[in-house]
N, C-alpha and C positions, 0 to 999 in steps of 0.2 A: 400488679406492677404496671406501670404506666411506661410508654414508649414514647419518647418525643420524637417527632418527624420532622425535622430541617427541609425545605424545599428552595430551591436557590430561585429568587425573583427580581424582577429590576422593577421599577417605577415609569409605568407609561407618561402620558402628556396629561392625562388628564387628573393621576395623582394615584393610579390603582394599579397594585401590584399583579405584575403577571410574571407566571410559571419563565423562566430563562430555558434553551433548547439544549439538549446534549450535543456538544458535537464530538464523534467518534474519535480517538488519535488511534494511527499507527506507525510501526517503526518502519524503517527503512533498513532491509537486509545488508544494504552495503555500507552504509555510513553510519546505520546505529541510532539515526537523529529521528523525534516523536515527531511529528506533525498531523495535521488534520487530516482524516482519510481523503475527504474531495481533491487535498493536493499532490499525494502519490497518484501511481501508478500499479495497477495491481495486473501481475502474474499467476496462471492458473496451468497446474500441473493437470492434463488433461486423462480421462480413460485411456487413449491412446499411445500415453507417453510421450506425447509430445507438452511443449511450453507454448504458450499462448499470453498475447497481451488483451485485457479484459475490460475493456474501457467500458461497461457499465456493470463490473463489479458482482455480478450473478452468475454469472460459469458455473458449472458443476467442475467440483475437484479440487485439491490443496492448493491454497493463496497464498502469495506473499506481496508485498509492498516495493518497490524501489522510486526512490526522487526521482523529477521527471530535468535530471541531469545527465550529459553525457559520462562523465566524473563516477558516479556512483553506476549507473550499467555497463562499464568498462571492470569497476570492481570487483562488481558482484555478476560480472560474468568469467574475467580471468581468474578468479583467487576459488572459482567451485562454491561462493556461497550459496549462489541461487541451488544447487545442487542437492546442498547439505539442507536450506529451509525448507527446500519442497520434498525431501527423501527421494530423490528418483535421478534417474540417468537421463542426461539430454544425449542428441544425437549431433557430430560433427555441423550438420547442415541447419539443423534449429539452432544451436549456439551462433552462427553465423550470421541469419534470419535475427534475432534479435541485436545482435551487436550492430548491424545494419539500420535498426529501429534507434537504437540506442544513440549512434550518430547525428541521427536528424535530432536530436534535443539540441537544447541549447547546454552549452559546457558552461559550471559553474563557476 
């Protein structure tokens, strides 16, 4: 039995197809909405139990995404989702620590 391979390509300038790049999507904990990884903001549940902002995406420890809105880290800081995506407990003063980050976005 024969397997067809579909490979997704576009037409350069000179008329030869080349291979098109993946690019990653992920959701955003607070609003739900897919977007391309490079344009969240990824949170990392650390060894220590603490939350951390991960701005190049390699941390060791459970990830999650939020838009780099004030709107969506106001949500998914008061409603416990980051809570529930990352399975861990923040602490009074990291919840605070990031709503402080969270601020400085620009609001959608």
């Amino acid at each position: 039995m024969k397997l067809a391979v579909r490979l997704a390509v576009k037409m350069s300038r000179t008329g030869q197809a080349q291979p098109v790049r993946h690019i990653p999507n992920r959701t955003c904990v607070a609003c739900r909405e897919v977007r391309p990884k490079r344009e969240l903001i990824r949170l990392v549940y650390t060894v220590d139990d603490t939350v951390e902002v991960d701005p190049s995406g390699k941390k060791a420890g459970r990830g999650v995404y939020l838009c780099p809105s004030a709107d969506c880290w106001q949500m998914g800081l008061k409603k416990d989702k980051l809570e529930r995506a990352l399975r861990g407990r923040m602490s009074v003063e990291n919840r605070q620590n990031l709503l402080a980050f969270g601020k400085t976005l620009n609001p959608r």
